[in-house]
C-alpha positions in Angstrom: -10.2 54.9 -33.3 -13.8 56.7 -33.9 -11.8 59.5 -35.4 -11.0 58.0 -38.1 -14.6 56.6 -38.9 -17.9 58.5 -39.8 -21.3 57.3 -38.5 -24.2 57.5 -41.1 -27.7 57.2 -40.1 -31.2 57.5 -41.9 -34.2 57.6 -39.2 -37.8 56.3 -39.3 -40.3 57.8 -37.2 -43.3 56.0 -36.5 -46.2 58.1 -35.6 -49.7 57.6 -34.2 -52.2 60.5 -35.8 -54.2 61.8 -33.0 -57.8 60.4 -34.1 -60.3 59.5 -32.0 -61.1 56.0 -34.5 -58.8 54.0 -36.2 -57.6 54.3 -39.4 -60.3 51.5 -41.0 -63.0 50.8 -38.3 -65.0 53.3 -35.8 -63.5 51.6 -33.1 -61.7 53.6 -30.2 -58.0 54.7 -30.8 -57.3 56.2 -27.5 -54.4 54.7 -25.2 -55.0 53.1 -21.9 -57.7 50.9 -22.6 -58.1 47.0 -20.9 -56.2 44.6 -23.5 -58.6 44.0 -26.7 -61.3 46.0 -25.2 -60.8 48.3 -28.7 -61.3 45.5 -31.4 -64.1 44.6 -34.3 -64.5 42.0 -36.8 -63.1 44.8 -39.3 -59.7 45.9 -37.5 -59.1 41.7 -36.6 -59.0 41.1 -39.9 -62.4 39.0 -40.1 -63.5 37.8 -43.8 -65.7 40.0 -45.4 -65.0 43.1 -43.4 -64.5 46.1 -45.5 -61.7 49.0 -44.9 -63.5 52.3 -44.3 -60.9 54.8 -44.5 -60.9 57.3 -41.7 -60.5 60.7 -43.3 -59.2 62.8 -40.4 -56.3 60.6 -40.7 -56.1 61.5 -44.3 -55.9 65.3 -43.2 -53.4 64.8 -40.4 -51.3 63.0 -42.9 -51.1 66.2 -45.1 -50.6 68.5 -41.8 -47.5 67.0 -41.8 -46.2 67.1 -44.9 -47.0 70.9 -44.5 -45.1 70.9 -41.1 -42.1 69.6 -42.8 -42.0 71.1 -46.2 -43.0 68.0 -48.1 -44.4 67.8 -51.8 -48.0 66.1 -50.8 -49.1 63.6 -53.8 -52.1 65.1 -56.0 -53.1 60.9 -56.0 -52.6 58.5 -53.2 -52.9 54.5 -52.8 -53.1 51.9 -50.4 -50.9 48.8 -50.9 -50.8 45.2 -48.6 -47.4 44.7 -47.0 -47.5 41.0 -46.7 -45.7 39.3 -43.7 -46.5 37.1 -40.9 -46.3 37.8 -37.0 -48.5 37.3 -34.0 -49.2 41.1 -33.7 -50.8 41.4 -37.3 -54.0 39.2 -37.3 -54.7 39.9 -41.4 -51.1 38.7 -42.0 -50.5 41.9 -43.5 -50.1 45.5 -42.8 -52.0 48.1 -44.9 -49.4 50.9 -45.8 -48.5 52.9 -48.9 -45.5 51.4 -51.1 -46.4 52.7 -54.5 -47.6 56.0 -54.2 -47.3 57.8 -50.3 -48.9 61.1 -49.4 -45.6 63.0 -49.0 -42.3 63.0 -50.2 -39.1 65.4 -50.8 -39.6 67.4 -47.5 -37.0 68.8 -44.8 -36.2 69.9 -41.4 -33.5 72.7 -40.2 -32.2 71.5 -36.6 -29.8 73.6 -34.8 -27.2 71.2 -32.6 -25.1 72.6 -30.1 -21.6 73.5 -31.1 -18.3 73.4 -28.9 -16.8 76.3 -27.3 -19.4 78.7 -26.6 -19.4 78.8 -30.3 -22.7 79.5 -32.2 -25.2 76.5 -32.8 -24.7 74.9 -35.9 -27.8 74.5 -38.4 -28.2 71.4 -40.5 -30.8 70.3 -43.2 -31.8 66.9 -42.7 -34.2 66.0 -45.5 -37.1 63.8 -45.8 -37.8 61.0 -48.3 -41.0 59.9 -47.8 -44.2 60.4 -45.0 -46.6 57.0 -45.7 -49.9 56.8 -43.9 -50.1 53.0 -42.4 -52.1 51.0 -39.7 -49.9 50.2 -36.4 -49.8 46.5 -35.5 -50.5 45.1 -32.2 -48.4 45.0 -29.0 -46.7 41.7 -27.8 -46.5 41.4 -23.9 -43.6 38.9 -22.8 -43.9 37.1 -20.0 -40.6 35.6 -18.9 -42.4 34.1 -15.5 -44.8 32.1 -17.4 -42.9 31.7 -20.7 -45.5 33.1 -22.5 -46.2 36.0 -24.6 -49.9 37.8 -24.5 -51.4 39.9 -27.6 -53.2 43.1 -27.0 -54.6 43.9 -30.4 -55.8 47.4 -29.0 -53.3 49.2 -31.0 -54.2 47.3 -34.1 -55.3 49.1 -37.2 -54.7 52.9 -35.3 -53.5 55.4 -38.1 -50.1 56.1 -38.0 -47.6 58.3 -40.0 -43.9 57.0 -40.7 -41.6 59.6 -41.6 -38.7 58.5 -43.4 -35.6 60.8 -43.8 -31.8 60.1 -45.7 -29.1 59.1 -44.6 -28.1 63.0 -43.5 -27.4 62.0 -39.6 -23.7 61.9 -38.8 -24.1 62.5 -34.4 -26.1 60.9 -31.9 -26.8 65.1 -31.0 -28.0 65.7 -34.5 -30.7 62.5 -34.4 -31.5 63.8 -30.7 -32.7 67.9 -32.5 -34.2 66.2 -35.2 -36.8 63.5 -33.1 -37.5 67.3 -31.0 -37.9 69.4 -33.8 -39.7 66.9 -35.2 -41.9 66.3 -32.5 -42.4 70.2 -31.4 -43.8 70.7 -35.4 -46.5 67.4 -35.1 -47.8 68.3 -31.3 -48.4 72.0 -32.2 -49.9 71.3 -35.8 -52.1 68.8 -33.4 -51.0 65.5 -35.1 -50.3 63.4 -32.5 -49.2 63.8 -28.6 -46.1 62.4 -29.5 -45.4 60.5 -26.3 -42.9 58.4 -26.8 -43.4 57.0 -23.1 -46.8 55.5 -24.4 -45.8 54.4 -28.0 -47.2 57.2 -30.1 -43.7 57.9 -30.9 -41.6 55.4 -31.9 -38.0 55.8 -34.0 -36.0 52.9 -35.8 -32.5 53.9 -36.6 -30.6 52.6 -39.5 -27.0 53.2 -38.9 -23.6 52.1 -41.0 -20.3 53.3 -40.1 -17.2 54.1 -42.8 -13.7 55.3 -43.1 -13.8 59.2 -43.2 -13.5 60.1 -46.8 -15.2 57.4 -48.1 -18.7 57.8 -50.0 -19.7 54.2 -50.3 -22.1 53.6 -47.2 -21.0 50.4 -45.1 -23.1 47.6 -43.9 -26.4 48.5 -42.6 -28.3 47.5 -39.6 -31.5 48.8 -37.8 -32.4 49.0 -34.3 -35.7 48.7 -34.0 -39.3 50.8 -31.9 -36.6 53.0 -29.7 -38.9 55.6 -27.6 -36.7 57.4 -25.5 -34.0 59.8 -26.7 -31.5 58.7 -23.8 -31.5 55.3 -25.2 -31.3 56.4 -28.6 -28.2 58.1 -27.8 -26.8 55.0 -25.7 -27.8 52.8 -28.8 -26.4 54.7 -31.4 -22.6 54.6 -29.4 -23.0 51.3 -28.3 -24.0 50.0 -32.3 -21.7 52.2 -33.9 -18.9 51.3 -32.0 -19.5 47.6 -32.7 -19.3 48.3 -36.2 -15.6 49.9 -35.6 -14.3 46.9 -33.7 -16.1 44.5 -36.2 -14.0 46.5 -39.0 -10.5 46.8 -37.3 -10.2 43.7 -35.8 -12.2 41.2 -37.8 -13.8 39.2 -35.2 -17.3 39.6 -36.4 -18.7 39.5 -39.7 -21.3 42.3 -40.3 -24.3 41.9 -41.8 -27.9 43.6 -42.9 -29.7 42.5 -40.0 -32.3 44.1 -37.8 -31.5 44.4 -34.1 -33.1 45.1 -30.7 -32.2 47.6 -27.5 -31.9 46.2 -24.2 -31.6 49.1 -22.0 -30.8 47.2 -19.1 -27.4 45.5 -20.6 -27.0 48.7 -22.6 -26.7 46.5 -26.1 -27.9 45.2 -29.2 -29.4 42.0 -30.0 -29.8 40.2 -33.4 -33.6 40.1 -34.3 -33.4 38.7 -37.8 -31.9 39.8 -41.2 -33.0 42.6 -42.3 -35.5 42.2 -45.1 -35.7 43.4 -48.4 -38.9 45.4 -50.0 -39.4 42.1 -52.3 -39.5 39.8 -49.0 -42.5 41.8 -48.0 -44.6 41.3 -52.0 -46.4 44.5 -51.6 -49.3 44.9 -54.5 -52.0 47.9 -54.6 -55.0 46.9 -52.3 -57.9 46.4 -54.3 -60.5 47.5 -51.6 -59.4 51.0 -51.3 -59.9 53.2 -53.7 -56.9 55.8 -55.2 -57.2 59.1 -53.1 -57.4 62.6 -55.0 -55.9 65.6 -53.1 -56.6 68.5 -54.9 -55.0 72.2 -53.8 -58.3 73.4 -52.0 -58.3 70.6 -49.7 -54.3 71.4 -49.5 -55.5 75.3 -48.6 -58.4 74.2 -46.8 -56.1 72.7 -44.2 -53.5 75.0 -43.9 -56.0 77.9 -42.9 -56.3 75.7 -40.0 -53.4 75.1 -38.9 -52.2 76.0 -35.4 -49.2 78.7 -34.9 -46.0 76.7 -35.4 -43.5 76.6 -31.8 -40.7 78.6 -34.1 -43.2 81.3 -35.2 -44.5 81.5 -31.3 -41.2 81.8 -30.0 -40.6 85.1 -32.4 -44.2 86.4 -31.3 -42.9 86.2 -27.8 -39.9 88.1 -27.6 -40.6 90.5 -30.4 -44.0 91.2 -30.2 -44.5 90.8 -26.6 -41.4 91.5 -25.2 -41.0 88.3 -23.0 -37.2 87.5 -22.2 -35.5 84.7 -24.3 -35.7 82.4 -21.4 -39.6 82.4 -20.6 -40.2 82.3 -24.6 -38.2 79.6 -25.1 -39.6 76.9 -22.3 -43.4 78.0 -23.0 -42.9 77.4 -27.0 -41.2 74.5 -26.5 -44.5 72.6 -25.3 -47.8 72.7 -26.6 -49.5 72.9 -23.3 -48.0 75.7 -21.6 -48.2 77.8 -25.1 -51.9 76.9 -25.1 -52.5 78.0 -21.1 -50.3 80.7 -21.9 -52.3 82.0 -25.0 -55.8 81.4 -23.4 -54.9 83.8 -20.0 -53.4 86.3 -22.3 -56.7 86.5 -23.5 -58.6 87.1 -20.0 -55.2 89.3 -18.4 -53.0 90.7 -21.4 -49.8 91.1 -19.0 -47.6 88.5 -21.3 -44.7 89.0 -17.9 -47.0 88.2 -15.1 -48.9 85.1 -17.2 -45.3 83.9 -18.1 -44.1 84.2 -14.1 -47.3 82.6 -13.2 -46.6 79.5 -15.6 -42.6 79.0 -14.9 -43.3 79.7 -11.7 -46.1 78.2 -9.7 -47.6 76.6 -12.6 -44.6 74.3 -12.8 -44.0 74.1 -9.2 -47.3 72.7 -8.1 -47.8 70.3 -10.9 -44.1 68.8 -9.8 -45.2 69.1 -6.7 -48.2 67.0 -7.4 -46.5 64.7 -10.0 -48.2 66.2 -13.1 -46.4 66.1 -16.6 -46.2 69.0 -18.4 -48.0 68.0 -21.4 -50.7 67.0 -18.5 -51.8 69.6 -16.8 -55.1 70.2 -16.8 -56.0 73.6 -15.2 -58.1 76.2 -17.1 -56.3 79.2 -18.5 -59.2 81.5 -17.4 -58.4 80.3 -13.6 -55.0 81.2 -14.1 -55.5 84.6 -15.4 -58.4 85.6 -13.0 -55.5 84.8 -10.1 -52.6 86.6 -11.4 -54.8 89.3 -12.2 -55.8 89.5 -8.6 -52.2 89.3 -7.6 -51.8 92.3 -9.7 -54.4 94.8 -8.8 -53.6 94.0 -5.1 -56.9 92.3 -4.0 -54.7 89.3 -3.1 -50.9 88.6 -2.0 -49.3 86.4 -4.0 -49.1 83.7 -1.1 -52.7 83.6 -1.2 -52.2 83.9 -5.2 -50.7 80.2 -4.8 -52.5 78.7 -2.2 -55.5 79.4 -4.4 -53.9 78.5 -7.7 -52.7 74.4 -6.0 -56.9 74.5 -5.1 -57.8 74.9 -8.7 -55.1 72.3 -9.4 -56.5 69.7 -6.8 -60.2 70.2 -7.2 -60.4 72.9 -10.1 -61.9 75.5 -8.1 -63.4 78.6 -8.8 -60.9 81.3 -7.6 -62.7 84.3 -6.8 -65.9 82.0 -4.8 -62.7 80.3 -3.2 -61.2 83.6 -2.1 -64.9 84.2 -1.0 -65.8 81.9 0.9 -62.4 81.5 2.6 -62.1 85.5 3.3 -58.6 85.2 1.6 -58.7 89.2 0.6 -56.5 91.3 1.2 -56.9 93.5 3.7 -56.6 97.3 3.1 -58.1 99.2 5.4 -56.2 101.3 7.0 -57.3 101.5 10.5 -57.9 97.7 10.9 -54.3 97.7 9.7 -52.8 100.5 12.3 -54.9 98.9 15.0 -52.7 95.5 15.0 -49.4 97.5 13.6 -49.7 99.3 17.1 -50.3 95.9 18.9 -47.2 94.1 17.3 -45.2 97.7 18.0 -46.3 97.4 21.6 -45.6 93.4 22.1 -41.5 94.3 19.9 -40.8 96.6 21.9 -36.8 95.4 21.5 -37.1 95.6 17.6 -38.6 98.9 18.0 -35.7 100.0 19.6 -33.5 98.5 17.1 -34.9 100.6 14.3 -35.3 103.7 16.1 -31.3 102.9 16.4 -30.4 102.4 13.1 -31.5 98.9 12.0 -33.8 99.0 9.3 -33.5 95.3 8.8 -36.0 95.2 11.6 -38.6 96.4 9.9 -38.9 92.8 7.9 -39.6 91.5 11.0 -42.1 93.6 11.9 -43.7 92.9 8.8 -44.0 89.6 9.6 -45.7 89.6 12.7 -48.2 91.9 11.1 -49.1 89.6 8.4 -48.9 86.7 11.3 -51.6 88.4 12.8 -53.5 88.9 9.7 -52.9 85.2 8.6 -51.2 86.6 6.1 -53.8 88.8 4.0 -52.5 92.0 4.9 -51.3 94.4 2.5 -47.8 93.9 2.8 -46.3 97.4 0.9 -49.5 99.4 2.3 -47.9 97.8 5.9 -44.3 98.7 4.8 -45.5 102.0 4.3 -48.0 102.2 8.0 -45.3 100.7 10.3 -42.5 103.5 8.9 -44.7 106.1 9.1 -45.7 105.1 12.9 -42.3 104.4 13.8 -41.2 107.7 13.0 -44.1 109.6 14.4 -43.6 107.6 17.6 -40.2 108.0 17.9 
């Protein structure tokens, strides 16, 4: 029966601008903090208080618009979005209705196609970006039948990014929120971690006959922040659209519902109100905002290298295989570790190994996200360019690399103080070579016979002995020679 229907979705992004203040007040916009330890008289909506605008927030506004190929406004206002809820202690929102910084933009997202057929590109275009205030956070408690307020997210500058109706797959909405969120973490605008609420998408979804151009009823499923459950939610509501239309049993209507993961269904909130219900008008306490093209210029010359553009660099300018290029552009924090040791050890392979490789191993190992980890780039580089010039193994490479993970150690006064060289010399090296020849005297055999695979083994017990800092290829090359002279 879905064949015969088409889903059609428009998507709003809410996003929180990574400023270090709110958007009206100097209080702290950082996550993690007690419940209402980040609240003033200004940002609780006490008489009297007057709303400072936070210019950063301004800026970070027009990064995005840049980022996704918007028109940005030459003049920009603040209006009041009048409605009443615990979370909002002014009893309105300050947003822009009348006159938003961006408008008319796009995004190109490649989905994957069937077949081993070519991805398919689609242009999913964008409305309107609106700079607004976020509202607080609600805390249920079933237990107690209560509900807490934490007004800590109250007043923090946020960016919502409204497209059109151009989403027809649950895949298409999944490229779009990633496109969208590799272009706003590498143009610094926000973290975009939609685990902690600095992402958060509503999805406004109607289903019709295929064919048809009139859109059919419309209803939103509100503050989704993972893309599993978007996916989950968007063939779950669609499909109760499809029944509601073929069999008549339910009545649609313009409402605005809720996602409970753990049923895996929607939930009537309320009807879904109309831009009159909300009796916006221009707030009189702001003053109209003039963005001229200097300031446009200004920050665009400061803009950081976009993931797309980084990818390119990658495997045409620095050779790196599609694979490495691909995971290390596709998240600001290894492209930034990545950049910074290319800088102290310009080997773009061996800083690449070193970050898919151990990088990511350890910080799994150590339950560290990606967008987390904390080492210093230098560190890094300084270690694999160790590795490299063969003053260390590589197990010793990553024994030293978890210690600057753990306790951020220096690695060359590590290596020091630990004697964790390697050891070259050559007549320390034949010394124990002819004491693991004498105490194998079976395996010596073997070789002499024939077996070359023996000569792994051998290898072993030599580094055993040298607790593993021995050269190993400067030992491949000792124990052949003496094996042959010995014979």
């Amino acid at each position: 029966m879905m064949s015969n229907y088409e889903i059609v979705m428009g998507l709003e992004v809410h996003v929180e601008l990574a400023t270090k203040s709110k958007l009206f007040c100097s209080c702290s916009a950082a996550f993690g903090a007690d419940p209402n330890e980040n609240i003033c008289p200004a940002c609780m909506g006490m008489p009297g208080m007057p709303a400072i605008l936070n210019k950063h927030a301004v800026e970070l506004g027009i990064t995005a618009g840049l980022v996704t190929n918007s028109e940005i406004s030459p003049v920009i206002t603040f209006d009041k979005k009048n409605y009443f809820y615990p979370d909002l202690p002014t009893g309105y929102q300050i947003t822009q209705f009348f006159s938003p910084i961006c408008k008319n933009g796009w995004i190109d997202i490649e989905t994957k196609a069937e077949n081993n057929t070519p991805p398919s590109s689609t242009r999913i275009t964008i409305k309107q970006i609106h700079l607004e205030e976020d509202a607080g956070k609600l805390v249920h408690d079933a237990r107690a039948e209560t509900t807490l307020i934490d007004y800590n997210r109250t007043s923090v500058p946020l960016i919502e990014i409204v497209s059109n109706p151009d989403f027809r797959t649950s895949d298409e909405v999944t490229a779009y929120l990633e496109k969208l969120r590799l272009l706003l973490t590498f143009a610094d605008i926000s973290d975009c971690k939609m685990q902690e609420g600095s992402m958060r998408c509503d999805i406004n979804i109607s289903v019709r006959k295929k064919g048809e151009t009139k859109l059919g009823t419309r209803t939103e499923i509100k503050n989704m922040n993972s893309l599993k459950a978007i996916t989950r939610a968007i063939e779950y509501e669609s499909q109760r659209h499809i029944d509601a239309l073929e069999t008549g049993t339910e009545k649609l209507i313009q409402e605005t519902r809720r996602w409970d993961d753990e049923l895996g269904e929607t939930f009537s909130m309320r009807e879904k109100e109309e831009a009159e219900d909300y009796r916006y008008f221009p707030n009189p306490e702001i003053l109209p905002i003039f963005i001229d093209s200097m300031w446009i210029a200004e920050i665009s010359g400061k803009m950081s290298e976009p993931s797309h553009e980084k990818y390119d660099r990658m495997v045409n300018t620095l050779g790196l295989p599609e694979y490495d290029s691909k995971i290390i552009s596709s998240n600001r924090r290894l492209s930034q570790i990545f950049d910074e040791a290319l800088k102290h050890f310009n080997k773009p392979k061996e800083i690449s190994n070193w970050i898919l490789g151990e990088t990511l191993a350890i910080s799994k190992e150590l339950d560290i996200k990606d967008d987390d980890i904390s080492i210093e780039p230098k560190k890094l580089a300084i270690i694999a360019k160790l590795v490299d010039e063969g003053k260390i193994n590589r197990t010793v490479g990553k024994k030293v690399l978890y210690e600057v993970f753990k306790i951020n150690a220096d690695p060359e006064v590590y290596i020091e103080t630990n004697s964790l060289a390697m050891v070259s010399d050559t007549k320390l090296l034949e010394a124990v070579i002819q004491e693991v020849l004498s105490e194998n005297e079976k395996s010596v055999n073997e070789y002499r016979s024939g077996s070359e695979k023996v000569l792994g083994f051998l290898v072993g017990q030599v580094m055993k002995k040298t607790a593993g800092k021995a050269d190993a290829r400067l030992v491949n090359k000792l124990l052949h020679n003496l094996l042959i002279i010995n014979k």
